[in-house]
PDB file with SEQRES, HELIX, SHEET and CRYST1 records, atoms N, CA, C and O in Angstrom:
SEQRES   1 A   68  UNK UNK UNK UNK UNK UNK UNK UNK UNK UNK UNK UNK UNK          
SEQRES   2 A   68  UNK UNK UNK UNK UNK UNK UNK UNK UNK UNK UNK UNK UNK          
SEQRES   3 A   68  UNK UNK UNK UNK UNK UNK UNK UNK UNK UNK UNK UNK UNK          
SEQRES   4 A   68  UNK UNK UNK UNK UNK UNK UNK UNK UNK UNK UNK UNK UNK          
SEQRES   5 A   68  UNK UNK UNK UNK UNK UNK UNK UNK UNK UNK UNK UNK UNK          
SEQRES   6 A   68  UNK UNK UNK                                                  
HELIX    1 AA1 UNK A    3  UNK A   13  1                                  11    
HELIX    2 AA2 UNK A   47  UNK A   60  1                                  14    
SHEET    1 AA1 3 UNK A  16  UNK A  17  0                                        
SHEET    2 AA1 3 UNK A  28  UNK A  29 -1                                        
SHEET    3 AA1 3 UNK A  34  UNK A  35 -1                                        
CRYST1    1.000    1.000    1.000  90.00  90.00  90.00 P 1           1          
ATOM      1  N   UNK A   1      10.073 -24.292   9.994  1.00  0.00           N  
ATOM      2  CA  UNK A   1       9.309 -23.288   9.293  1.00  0.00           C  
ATOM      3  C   UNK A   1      10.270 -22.208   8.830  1.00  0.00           C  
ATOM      4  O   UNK A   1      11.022 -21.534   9.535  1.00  0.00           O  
ATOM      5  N   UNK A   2      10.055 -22.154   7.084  1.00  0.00           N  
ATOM      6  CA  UNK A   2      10.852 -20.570   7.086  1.00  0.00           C  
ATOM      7  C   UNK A   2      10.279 -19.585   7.898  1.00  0.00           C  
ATOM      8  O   UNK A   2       9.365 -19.734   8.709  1.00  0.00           O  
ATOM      9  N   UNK A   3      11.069 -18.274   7.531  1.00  0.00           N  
ATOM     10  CA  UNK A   3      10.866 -17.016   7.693  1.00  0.00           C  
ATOM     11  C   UNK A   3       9.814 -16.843   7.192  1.00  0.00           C  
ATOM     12  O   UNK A   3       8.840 -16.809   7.946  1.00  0.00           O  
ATOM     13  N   UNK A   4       9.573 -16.632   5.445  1.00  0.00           N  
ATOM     14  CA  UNK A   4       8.506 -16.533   4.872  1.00  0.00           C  
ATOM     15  C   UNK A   4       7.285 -16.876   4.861  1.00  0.00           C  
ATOM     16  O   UNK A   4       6.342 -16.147   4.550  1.00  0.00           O  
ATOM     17  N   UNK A   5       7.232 -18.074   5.221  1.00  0.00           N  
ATOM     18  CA  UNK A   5       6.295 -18.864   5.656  1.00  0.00           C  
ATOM     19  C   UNK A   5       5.561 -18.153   7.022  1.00  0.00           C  
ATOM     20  O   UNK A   5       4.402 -17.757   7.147  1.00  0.00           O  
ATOM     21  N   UNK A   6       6.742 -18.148   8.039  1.00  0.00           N  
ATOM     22  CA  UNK A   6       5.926 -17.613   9.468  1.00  0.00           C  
ATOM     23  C   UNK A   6       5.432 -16.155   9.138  1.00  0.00           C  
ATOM     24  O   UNK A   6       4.429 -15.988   9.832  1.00  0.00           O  
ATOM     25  N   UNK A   7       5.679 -15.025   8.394  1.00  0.00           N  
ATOM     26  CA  UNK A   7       5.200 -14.015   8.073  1.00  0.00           C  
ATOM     27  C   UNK A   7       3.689 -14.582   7.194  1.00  0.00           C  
ATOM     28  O   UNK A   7       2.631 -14.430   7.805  1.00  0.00           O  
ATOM     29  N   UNK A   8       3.650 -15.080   6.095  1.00  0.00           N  
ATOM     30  CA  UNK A   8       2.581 -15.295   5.255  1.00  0.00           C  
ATOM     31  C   UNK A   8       1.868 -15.929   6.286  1.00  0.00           C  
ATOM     32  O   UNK A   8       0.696 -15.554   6.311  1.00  0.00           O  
ATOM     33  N   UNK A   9       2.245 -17.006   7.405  1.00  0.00           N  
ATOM     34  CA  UNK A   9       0.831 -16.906   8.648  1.00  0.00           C  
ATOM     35  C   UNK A   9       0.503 -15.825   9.139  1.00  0.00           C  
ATOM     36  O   UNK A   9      -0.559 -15.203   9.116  1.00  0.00           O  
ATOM     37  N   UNK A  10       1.737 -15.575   9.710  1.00  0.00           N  
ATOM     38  CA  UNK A  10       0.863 -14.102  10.783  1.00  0.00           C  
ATOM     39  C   UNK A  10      -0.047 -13.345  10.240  1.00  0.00           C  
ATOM     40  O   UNK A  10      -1.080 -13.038  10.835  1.00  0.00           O  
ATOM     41  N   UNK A  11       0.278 -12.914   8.898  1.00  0.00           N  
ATOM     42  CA  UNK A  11      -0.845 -12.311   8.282  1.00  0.00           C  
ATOM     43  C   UNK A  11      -2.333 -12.654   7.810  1.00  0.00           C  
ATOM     44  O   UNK A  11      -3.291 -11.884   7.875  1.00  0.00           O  
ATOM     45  N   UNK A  12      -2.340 -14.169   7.244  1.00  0.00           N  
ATOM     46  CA  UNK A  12      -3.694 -15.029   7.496  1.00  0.00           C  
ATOM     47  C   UNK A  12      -4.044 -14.866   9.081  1.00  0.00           C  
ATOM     48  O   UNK A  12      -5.251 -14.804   9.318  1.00  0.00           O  
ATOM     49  N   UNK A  13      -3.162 -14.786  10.204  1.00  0.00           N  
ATOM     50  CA  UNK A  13      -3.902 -14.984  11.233  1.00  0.00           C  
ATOM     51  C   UNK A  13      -4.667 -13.306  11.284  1.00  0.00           C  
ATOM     52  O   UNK A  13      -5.681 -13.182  11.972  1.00  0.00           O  
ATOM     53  N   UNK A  14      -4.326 -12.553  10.816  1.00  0.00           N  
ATOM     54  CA  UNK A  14      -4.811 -10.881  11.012  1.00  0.00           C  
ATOM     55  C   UNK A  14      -3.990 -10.101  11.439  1.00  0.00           C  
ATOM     56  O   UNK A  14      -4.304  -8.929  11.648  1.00  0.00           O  
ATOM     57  N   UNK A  15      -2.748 -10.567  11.669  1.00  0.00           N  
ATOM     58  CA  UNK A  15      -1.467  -9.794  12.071  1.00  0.00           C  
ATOM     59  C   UNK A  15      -1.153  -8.427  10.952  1.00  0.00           C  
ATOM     60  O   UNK A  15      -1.550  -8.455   9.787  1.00  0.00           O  
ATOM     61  N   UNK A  16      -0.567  -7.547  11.397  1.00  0.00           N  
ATOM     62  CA  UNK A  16      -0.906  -6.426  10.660  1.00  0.00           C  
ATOM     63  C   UNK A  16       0.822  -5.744  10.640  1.00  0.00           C  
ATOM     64  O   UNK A  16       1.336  -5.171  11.600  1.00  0.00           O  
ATOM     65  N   UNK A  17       1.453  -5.979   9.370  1.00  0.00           N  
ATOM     66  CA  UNK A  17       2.761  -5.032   8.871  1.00  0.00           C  
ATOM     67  C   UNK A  17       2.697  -4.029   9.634  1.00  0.00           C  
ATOM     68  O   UNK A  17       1.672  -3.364   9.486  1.00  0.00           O  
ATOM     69  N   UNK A  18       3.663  -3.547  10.664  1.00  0.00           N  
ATOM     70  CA  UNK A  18       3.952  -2.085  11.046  1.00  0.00           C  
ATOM     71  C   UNK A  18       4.754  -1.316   9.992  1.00  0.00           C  
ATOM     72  O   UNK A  18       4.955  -2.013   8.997  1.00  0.00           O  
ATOM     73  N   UNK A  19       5.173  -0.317   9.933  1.00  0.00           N  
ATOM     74  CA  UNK A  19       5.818   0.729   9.185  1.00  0.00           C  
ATOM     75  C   UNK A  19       7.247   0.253   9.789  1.00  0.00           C  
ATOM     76  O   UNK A  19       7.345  -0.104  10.963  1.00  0.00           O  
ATOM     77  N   UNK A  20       8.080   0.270   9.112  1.00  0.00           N  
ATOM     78  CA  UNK A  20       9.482  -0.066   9.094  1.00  0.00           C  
ATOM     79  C   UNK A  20      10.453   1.111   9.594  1.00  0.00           C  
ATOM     80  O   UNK A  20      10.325   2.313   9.362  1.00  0.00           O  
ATOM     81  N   UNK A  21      11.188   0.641  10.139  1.00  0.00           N  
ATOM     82  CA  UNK A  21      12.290   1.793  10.280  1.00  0.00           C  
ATOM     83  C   UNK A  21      13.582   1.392   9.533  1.00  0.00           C  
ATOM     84  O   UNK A  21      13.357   1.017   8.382  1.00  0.00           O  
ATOM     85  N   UNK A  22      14.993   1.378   9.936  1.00  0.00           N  
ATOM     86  CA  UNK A  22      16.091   1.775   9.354  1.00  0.00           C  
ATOM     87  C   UNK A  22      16.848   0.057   9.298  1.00  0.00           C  
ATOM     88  O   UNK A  22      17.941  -0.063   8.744  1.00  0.00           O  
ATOM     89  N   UNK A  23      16.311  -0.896   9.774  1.00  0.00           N  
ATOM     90  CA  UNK A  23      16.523  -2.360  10.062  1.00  0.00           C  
ATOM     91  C   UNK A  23      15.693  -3.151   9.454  1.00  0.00           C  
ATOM     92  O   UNK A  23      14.520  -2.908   9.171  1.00  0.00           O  
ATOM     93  N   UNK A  24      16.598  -4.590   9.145  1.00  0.00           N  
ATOM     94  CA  UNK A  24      15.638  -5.581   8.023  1.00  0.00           C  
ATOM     95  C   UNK A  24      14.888  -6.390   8.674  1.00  0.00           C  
ATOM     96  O   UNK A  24      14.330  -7.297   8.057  1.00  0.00           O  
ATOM     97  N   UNK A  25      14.707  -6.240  10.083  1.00  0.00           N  
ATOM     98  CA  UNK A  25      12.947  -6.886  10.953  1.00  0.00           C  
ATOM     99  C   UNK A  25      12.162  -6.462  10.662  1.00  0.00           C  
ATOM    100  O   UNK A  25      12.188  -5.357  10.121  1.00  0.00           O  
ATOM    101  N   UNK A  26      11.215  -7.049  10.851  1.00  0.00           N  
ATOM    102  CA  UNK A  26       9.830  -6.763  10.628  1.00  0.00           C  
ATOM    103  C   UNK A  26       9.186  -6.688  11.705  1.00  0.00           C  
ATOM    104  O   UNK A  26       9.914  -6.692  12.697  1.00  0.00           O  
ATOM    105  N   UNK A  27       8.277  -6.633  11.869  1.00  0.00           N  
ATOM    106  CA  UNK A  27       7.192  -6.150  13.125  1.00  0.00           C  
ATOM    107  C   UNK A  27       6.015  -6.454  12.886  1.00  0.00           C  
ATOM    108  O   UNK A  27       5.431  -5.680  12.126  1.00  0.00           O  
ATOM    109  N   UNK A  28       5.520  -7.207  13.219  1.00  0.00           N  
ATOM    110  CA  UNK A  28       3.983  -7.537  13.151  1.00  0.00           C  
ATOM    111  C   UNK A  28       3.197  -7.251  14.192  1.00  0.00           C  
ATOM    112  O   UNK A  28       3.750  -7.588  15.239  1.00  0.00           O  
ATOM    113  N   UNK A  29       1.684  -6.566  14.423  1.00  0.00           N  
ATOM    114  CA  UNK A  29       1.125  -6.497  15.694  1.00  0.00           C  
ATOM    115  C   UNK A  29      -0.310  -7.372  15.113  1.00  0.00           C  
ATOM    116  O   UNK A  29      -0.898  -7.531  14.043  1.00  0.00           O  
ATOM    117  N   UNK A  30      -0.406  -7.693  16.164  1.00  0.00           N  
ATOM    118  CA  UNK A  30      -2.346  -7.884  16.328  1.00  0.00           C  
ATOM    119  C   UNK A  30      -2.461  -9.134  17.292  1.00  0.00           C  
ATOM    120  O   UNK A  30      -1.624 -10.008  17.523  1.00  0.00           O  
ATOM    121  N   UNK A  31      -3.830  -8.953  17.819  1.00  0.00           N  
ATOM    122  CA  UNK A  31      -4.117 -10.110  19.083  1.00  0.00           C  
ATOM    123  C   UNK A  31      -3.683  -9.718  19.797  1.00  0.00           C  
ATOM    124  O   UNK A  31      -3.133 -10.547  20.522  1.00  0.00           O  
ATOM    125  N   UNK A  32      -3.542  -8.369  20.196  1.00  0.00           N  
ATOM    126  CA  UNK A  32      -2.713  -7.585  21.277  1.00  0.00           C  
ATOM    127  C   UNK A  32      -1.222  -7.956  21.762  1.00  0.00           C  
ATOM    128  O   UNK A  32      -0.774  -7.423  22.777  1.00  0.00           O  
ATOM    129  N   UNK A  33      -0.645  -8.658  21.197  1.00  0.00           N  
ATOM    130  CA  UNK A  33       0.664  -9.123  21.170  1.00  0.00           C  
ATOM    131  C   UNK A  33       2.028  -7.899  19.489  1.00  0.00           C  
ATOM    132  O   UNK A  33       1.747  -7.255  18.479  1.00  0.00           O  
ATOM    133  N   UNK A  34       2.988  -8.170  20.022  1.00  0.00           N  
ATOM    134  CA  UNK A  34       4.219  -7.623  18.539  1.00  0.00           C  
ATOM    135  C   UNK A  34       5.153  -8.663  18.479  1.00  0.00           C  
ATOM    136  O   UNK A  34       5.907  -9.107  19.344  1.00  0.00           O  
ATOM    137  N   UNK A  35       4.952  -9.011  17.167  1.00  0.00           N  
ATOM    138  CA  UNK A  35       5.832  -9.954  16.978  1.00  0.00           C  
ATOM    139  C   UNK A  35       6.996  -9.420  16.066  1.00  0.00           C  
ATOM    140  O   UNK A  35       6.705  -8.676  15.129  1.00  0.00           O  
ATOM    141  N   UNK A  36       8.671  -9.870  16.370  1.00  0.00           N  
ATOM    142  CA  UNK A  36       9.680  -9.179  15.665  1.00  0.00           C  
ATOM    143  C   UNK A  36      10.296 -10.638  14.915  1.00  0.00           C  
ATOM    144  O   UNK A  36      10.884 -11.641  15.320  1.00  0.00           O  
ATOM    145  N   UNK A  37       9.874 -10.208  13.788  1.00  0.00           N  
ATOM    146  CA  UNK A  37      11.095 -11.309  12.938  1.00  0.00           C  
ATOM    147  C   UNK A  37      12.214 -10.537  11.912  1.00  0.00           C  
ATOM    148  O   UNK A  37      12.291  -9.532  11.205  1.00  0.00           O  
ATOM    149  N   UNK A  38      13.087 -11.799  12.360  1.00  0.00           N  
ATOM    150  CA  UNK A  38      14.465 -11.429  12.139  1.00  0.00           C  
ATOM    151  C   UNK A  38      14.710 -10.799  10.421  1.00  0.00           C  
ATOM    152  O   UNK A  38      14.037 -11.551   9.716  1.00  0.00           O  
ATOM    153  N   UNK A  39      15.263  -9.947   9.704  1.00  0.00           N  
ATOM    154  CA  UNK A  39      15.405 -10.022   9.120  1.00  0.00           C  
ATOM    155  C   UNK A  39      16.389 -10.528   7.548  1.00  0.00           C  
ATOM    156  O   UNK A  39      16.226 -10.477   6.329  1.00  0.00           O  
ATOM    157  N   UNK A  40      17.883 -11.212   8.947  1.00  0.00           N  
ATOM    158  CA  UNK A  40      18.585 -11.377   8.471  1.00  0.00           C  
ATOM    159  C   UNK A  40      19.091 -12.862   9.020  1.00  0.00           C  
ATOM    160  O   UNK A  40      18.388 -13.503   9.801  1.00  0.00           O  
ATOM    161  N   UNK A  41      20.660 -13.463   8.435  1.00  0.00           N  
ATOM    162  CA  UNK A  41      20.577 -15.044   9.354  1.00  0.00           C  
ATOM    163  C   UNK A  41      19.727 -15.845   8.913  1.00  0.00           C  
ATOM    164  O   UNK A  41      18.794 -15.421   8.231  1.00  0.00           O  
ATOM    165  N   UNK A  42      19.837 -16.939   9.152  1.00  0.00           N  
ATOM    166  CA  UNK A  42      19.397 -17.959   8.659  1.00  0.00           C  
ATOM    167  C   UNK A  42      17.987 -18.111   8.534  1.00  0.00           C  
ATOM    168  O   UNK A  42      17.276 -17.833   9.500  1.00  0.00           O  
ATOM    169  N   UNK A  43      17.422 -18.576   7.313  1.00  0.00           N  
ATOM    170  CA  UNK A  43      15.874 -18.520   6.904  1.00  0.00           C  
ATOM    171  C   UNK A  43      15.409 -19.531   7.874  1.00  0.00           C  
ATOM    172  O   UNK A  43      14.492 -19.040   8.532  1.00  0.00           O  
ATOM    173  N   UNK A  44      15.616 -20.501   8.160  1.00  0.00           N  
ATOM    174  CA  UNK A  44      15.003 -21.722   9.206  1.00  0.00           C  
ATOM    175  C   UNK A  44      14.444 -20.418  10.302  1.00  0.00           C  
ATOM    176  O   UNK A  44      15.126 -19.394  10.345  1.00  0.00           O  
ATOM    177  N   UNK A  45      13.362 -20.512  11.041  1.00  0.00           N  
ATOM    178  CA  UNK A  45      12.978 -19.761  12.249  1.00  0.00           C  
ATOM    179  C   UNK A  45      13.083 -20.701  13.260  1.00  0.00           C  
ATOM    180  O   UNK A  45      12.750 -21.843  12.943  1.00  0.00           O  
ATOM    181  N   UNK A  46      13.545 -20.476  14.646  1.00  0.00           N  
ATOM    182  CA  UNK A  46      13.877 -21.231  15.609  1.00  0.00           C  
ATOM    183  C   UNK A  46      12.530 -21.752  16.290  1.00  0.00           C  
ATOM    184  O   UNK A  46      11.500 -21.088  16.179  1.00  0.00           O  
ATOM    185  N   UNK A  47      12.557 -22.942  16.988  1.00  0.00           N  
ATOM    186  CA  UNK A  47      11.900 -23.429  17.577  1.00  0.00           C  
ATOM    187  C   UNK A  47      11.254 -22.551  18.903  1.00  0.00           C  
ATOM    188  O   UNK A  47      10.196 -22.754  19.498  1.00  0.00           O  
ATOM    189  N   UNK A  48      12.208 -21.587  19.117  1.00  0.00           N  
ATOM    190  CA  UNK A  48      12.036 -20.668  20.883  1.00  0.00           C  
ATOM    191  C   UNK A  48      10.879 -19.710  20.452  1.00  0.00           C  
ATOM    192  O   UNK A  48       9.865 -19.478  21.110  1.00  0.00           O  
ATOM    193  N   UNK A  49      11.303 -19.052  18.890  1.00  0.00           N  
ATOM    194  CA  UNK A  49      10.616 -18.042  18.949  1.00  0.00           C  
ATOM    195  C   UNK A  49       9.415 -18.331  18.465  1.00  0.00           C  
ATOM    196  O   UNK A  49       8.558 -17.533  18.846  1.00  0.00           O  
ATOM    197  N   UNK A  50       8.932 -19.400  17.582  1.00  0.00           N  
ATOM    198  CA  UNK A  50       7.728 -20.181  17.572  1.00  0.00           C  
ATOM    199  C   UNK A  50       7.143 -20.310  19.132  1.00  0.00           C  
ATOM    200  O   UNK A  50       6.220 -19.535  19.384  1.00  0.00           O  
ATOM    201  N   UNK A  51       7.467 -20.979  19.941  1.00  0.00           N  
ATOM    202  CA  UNK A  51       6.970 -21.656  21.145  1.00  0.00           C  
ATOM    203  C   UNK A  51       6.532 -20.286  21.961  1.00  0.00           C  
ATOM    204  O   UNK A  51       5.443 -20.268  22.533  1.00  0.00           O  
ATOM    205  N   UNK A  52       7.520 -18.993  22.004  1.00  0.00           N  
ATOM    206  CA  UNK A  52       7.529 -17.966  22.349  1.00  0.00           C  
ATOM    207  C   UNK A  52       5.782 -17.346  21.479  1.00  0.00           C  
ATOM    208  O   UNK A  52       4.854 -16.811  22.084  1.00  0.00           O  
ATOM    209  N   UNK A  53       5.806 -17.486  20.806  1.00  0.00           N  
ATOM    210  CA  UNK A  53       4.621 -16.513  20.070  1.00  0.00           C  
ATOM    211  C   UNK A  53       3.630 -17.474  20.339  1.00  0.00           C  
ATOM    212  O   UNK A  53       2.626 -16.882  20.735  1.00  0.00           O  
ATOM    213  N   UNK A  54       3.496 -18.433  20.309  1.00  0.00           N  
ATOM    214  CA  UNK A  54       2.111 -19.891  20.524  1.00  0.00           C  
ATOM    215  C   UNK A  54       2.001 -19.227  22.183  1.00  0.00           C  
ATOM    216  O   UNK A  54       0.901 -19.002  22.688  1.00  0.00           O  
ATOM    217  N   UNK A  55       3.561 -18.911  23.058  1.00  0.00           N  
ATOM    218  CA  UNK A  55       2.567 -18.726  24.281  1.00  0.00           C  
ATOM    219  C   UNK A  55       1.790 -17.473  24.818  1.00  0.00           C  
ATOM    220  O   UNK A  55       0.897 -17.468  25.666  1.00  0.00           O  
ATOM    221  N   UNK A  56       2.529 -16.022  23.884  1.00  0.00           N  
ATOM    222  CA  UNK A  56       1.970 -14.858  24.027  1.00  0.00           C  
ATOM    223  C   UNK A  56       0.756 -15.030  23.265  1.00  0.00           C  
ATOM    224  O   UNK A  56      -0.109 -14.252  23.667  1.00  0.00           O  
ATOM    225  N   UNK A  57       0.278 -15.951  22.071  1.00  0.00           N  
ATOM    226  CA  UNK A  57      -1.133 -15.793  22.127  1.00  0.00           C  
ATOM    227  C   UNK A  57      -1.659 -16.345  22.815  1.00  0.00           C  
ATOM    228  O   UNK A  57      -2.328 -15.529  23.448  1.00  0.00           O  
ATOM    229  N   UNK A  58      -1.943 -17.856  23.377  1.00  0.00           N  
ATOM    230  CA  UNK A  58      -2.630 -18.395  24.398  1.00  0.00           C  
ATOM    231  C   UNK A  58      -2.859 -17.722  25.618  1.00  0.00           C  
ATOM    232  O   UNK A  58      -3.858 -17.996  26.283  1.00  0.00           O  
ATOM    233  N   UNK A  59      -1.702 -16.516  26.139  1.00  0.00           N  
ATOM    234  CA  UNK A  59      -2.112 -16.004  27.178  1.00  0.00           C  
ATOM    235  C   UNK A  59      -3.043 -14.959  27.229  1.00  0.00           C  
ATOM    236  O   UNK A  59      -3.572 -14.485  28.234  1.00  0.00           O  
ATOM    237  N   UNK A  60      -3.287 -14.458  25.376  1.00  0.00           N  
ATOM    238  CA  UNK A  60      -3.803 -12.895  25.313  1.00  0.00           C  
ATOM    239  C   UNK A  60      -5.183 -13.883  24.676  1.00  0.00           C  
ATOM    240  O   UNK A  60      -6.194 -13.239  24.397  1.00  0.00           O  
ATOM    241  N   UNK A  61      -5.209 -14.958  24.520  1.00  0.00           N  
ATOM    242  CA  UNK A  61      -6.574 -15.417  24.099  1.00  0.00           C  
ATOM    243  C   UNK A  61      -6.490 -17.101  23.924  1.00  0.00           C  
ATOM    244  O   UNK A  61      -6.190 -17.712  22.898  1.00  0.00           O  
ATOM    245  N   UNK A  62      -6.770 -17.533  24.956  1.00  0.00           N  
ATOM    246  CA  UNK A  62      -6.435 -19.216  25.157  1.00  0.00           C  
ATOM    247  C   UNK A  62      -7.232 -19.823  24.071  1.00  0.00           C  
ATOM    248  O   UNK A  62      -6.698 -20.823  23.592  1.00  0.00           O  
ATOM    249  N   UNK A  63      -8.652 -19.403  23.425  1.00  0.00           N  
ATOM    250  CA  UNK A  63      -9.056 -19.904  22.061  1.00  0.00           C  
ATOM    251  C   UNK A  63      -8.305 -19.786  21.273  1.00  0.00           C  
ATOM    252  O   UNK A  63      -8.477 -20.662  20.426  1.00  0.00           O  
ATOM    253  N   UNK A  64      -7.081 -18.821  20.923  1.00  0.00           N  
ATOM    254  CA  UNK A  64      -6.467 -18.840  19.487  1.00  0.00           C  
ATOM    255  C   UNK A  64      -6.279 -20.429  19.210  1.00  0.00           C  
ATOM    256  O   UNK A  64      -5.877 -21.344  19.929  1.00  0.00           O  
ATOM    257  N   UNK A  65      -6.851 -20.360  17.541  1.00  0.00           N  
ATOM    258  CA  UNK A  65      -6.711 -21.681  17.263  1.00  0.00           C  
ATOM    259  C   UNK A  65      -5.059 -21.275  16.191  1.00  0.00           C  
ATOM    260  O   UNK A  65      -5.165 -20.687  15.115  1.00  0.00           O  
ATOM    261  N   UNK A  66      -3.991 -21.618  16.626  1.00  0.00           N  
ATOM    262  CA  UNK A  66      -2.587 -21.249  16.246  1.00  0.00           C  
ATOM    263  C   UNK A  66      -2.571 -22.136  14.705  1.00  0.00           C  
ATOM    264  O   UNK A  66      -2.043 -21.720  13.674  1.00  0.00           O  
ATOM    265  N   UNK A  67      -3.005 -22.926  14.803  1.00  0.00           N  
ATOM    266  CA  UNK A  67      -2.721 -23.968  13.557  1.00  0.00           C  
ATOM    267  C   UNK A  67      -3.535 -24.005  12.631  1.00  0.00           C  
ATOM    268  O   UNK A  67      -4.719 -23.711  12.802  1.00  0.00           O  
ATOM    269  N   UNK A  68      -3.013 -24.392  11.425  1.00  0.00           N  
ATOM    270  CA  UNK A  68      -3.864 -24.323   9.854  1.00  0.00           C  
ATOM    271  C   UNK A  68      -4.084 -25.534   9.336  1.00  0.00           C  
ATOM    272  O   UNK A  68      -4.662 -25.648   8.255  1.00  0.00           O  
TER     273      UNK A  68                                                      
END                                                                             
């Protein structure tokens, strides 16, 4: 999955842009979880930090349906 891609989900999922500071991450909140993507480095997104965010939602809401 790109970068782009995992942002244009988070936001279908209801994830919500924070206000930026002085760095090219991003910050996404919602589902009571923050998610930080990278802003720089390689567009591919890693497998950890996928698996990482599938498990902070399942723990903050075991219905999240993660997939489209």
């Amino acid at each position: 999955m790109k970068r782009r891609e995992l942002e244009a989900w988070l936001l279908r999922c209801g994830f919500v842009l924070l206000p930026g500071g002085s760095t090219s991450h991003r910050q996404y909140a919602g589902h009571g979880i923050k998610v930080t993507v990278s802003g720089h480095g390689p567009q591919d997104v890693g497998k950890p930090l996928l698996a990482g965010i599938r498990r902070r939602l399942r723990a903050v809401n075991p219905d999240f349906d993660w997939r489209e």
